[in-house]
N, C-alpha and C positions, 0 to 999 in steps of 0.2 A: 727486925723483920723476919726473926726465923718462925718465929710462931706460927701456927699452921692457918689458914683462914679458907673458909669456906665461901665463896661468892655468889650471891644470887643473882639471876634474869638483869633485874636492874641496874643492881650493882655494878655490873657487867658492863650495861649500855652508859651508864654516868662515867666512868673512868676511860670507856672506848670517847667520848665527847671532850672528855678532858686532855686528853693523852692528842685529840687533834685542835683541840686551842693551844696547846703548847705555852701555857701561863696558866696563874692562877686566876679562878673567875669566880662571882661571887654567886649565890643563886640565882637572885634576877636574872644575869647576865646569859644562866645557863635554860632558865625555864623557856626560853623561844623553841631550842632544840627538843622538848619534852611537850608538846601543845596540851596533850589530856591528862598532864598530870598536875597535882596540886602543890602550887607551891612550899606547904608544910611535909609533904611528903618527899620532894626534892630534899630540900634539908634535913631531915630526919634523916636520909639513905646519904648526903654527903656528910652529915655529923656523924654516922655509923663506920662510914669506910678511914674516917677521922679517928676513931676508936678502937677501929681494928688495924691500926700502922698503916694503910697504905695509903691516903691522904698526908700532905703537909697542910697546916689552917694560918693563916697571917690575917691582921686588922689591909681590909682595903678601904678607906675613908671610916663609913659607921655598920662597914658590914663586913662579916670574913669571907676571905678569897682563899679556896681550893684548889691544891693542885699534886696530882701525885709522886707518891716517894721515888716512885722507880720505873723503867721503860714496861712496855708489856711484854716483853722478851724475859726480863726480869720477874718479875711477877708469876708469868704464867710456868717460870723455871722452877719458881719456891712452890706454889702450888702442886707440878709433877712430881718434886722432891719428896711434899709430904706422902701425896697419894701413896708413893713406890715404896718409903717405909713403913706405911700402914699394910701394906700389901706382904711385903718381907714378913712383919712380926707377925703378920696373921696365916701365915701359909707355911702348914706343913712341911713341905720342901721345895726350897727356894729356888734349887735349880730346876723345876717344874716352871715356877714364873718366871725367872730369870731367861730360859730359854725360846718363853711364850713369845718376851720381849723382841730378843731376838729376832726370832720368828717376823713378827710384826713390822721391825724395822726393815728388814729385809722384802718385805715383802711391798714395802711402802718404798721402799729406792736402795735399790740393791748395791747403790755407792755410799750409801748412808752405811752401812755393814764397815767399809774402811775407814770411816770417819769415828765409828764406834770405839772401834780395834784401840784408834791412835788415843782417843780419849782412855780410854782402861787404863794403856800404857801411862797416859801425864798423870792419874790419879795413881796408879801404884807409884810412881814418882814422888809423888806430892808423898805420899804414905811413908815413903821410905822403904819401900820393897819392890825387890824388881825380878819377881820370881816369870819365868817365863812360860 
């Protein structure tokens, strides 16, 4: 699941429908929640999200049952992850973005700022350095 994945509009709203069935469901089951879409289209976007790792597919009677790999906490973490080292390799100097972040989080809940701090610490942990 490291793979980096880009998700679209729909994408989006099929795995928000799934993630609140909390099971696997097969298309039919899911086309009530989608009214103006067609059911080859439903399929085609859960055999897609099936393709790009974040579906699981299982046989449910004569039809496959969908249901995804991982929470939307999860998910939407791998996705951050990629965006921030696309951002990294592409910028100049990182602690320009790196600070932006910052910035941003601070500004967004200025207790999140402590929460950051502790997180840096477990990662230079994890890393095996503990420069201070």
């Amino acid at each position: 699941m490291a793979q980096r994945r880009k998700l679209g509009p729909l994408e989006h709203r099929v795995l928000t429908v799934l993630w609140e069935r909390g099971r696997a469901v097969t298309v039919r089951q899911m086309l009530p929640s989608f009214p103006r879409l067609a059911y080859t289209t439903l399929m085609t976007t859960l055999d897609r999200l099936y393709r790009k790792g974040v579906l699981r597919r299982c046989r449910l009677g004569r039809a496959f049952g969908y249901e995804p790999r991982c929470s939307r906490e999860e998910l939407f973490g791998q996705m951050v992850c990629g965006e921030v080292t696309d951002l990294l390799a592409a910028c100049q100097n990182a602690t320009v973005m790196l600070s932006t972040l910052v910035q941003a989080v601070g500004d967004a809940d200025a207790e999140l700022l402590d929460e950051l701090e502790a997180l840096v610490r477990a990662e230079r942990a994890r890393l095996g350095g503990t420069r201070e």
